[in-house]
Structure formats: structure tokens, C-alpha cells
C-alpha positions in Angstrom: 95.2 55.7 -104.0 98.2 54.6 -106.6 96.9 51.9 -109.5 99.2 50.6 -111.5 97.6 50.3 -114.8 97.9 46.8 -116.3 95.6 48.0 -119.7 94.0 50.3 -120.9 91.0 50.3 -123.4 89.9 53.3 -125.4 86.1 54.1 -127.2 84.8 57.4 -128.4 81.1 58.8 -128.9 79.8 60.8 -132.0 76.8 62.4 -133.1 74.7 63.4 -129.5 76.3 61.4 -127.0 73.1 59.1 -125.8 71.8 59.7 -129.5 74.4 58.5 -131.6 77.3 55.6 -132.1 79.6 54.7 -129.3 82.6 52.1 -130.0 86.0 50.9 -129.4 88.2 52.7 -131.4 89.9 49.4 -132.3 86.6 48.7 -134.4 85.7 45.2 -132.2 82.7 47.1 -130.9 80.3 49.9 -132.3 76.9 50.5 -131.1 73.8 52.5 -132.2 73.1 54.6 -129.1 69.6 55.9 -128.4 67.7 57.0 -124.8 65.1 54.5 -123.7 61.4 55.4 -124.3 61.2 56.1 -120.7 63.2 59.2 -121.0 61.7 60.5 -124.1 63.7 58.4 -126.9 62.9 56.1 -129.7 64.3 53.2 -127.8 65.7 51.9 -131.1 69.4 51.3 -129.7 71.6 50.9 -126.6 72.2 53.0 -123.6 74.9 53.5 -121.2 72.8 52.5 -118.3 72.9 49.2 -120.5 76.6 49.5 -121.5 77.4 49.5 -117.8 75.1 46.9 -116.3 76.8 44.3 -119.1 80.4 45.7 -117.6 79.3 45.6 -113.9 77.8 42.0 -114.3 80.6 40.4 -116.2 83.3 41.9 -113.9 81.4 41.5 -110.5 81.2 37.7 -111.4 84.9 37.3 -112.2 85.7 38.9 -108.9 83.8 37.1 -107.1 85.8 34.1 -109.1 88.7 35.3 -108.1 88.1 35.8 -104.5 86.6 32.4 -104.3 90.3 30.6 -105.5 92.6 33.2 -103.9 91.0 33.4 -100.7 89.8 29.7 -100.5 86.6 30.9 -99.8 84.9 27.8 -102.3 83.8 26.7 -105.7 82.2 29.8 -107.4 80.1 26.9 -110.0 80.1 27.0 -114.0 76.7 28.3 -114.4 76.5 31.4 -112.0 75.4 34.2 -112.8 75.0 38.0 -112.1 72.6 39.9 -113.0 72.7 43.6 -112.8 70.0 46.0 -112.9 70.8 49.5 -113.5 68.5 52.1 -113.0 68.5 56.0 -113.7 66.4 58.9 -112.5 66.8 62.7 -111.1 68.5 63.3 -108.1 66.8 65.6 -105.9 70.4 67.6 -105.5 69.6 68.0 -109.4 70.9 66.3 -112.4 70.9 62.0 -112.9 71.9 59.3 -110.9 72.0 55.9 -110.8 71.1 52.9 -108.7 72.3 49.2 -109.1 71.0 45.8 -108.2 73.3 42.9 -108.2 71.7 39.5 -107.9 73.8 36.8 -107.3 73.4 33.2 -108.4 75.5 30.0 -106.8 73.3 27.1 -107.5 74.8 24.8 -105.2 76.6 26.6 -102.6 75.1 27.5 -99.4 74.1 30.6 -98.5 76.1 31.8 -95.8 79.3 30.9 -98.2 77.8 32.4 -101.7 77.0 35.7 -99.4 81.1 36.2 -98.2 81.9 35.3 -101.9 79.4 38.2 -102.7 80.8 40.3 -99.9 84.4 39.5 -101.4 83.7 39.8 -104.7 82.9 43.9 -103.9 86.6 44.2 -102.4 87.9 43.0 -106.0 85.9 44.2 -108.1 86.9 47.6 -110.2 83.5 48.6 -110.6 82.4 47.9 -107.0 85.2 50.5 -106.0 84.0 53.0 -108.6 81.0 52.9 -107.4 81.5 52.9 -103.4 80.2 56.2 -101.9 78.8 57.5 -105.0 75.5 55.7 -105.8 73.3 53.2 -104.4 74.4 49.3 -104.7 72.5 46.6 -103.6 73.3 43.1 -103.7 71.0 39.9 -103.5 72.5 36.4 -103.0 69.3 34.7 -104.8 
């Protein structure tokens, strides 16, 4: 597979990774990292898990945008939404995984069009193609 790169964005992590800060080394984002209480942690901060669900959500729905107008599939409306659930766990091979939930919002389209806007959305999305083969992703057209 050949990409050709359009931008790039750069961030760095200090102190113990999910215990820590985590920004963009431009300075336009810096976050207190800390695990969830779920795994042990003070749950006084942000995650990845959290980082990525944000990144997945906002990116799934403007591919979905975009395959709506390029493809003349529809109208994606002004107040969808995605909401993505990201959860994390051992695998039984050993080490983490994770598992996604995408739920899909169109008030106003009909079903059958929302879910091929949905199904489209996957083919443009980066994060969609990052994922593919390599952990669970499950998508509900509410």
C-alpha cells in the first residue's frame, strides 16, 4: 500500500507513558495522562483509550461526510453524530487489546441510506483502515 502523505502531526509522551503528560509538540494540546480506576489508576486524567475514541469519532463522521457528497449517496445532516466507545482488556494470546463501538446518528435519513453512508464511511476513513483485521469494530446505525 503507497500513501502519499498530505500532513503530518507530531506529540510526544513523558513521565510513564499512561501516567504522565502527552501533547502536541506544537504546544496546542497537552494532557495529564493517568489509567482509569478500572485498571488500577487514580483516574485523575485522560487515557489513550480516550484519546482515540475522540480521533475515531471525529474522523469516522467526516468520512462518512465525505462519502455522502462524493458518492451522492445523500445529506449526512448538521447534527449527526458518532459516538465511539472504546474498550480495553487482556487478550487471551496475552497482552491488551481493544474493541470499538461506533454508533451512528442521522436524524432524518432513512435507515437503509444512513447504513451504506455508515458502510462508506469505513472505506474513507484512516482509522477504519488502521483498524481492519486487527481488532474488533462494530457499528450501529441508531
Amino acid at each position: 500500500m503507497s500513501i502519499e502523505t498530505k500532513y503530518w502531526t507530531e506529540a510526544k509522551a513523558t513521565g510513564g507513558g499512561r501516567e504522565g503528560r502527552a501533547g502536541l509538540t506544537n504546544g496546542m494540546l497537552t494532557v495529564t495522562m493517568a489509567p482509569p480506576t478500572e485498571l488500577g489508576g487514580s483516574g485523575k486524567g485522560h487515557n489513550p483509550e480516550e484519546l482515540f475514541a475522540t480521533g475515531y469519532a471525529a474522523c469516522y463522521l467526516g468520512a462518512m461526510r465525505f462519502a455522502a457528497q462524493n458518492e451522492k449517496l445523500g445529506t449526512v445532516p448538521d447534527d449527526a453524530t458518532v459516538t465511539a466507545h472504546v474498550g480495553i482488556g487482556g487478550r487471551s494470546e496475552g497482552g491488551f487489546g481493544l474493541k470499538v463501538k461506533l454508533v451512528v446518528s442521522m436524524p432524518g435519513v432513512e435507515r437503509d441510506v444512513a447504513e451504506k453512508i455508515a458502510e462508506r464511511g469505513h472505506f474513507i476513513c484512516p482509522y477504519s483502515h488502521a483498524t481492519k483485521g486487527n481488532i474488533e469494530v462494530e457499528t450501529e446505525v441508531a
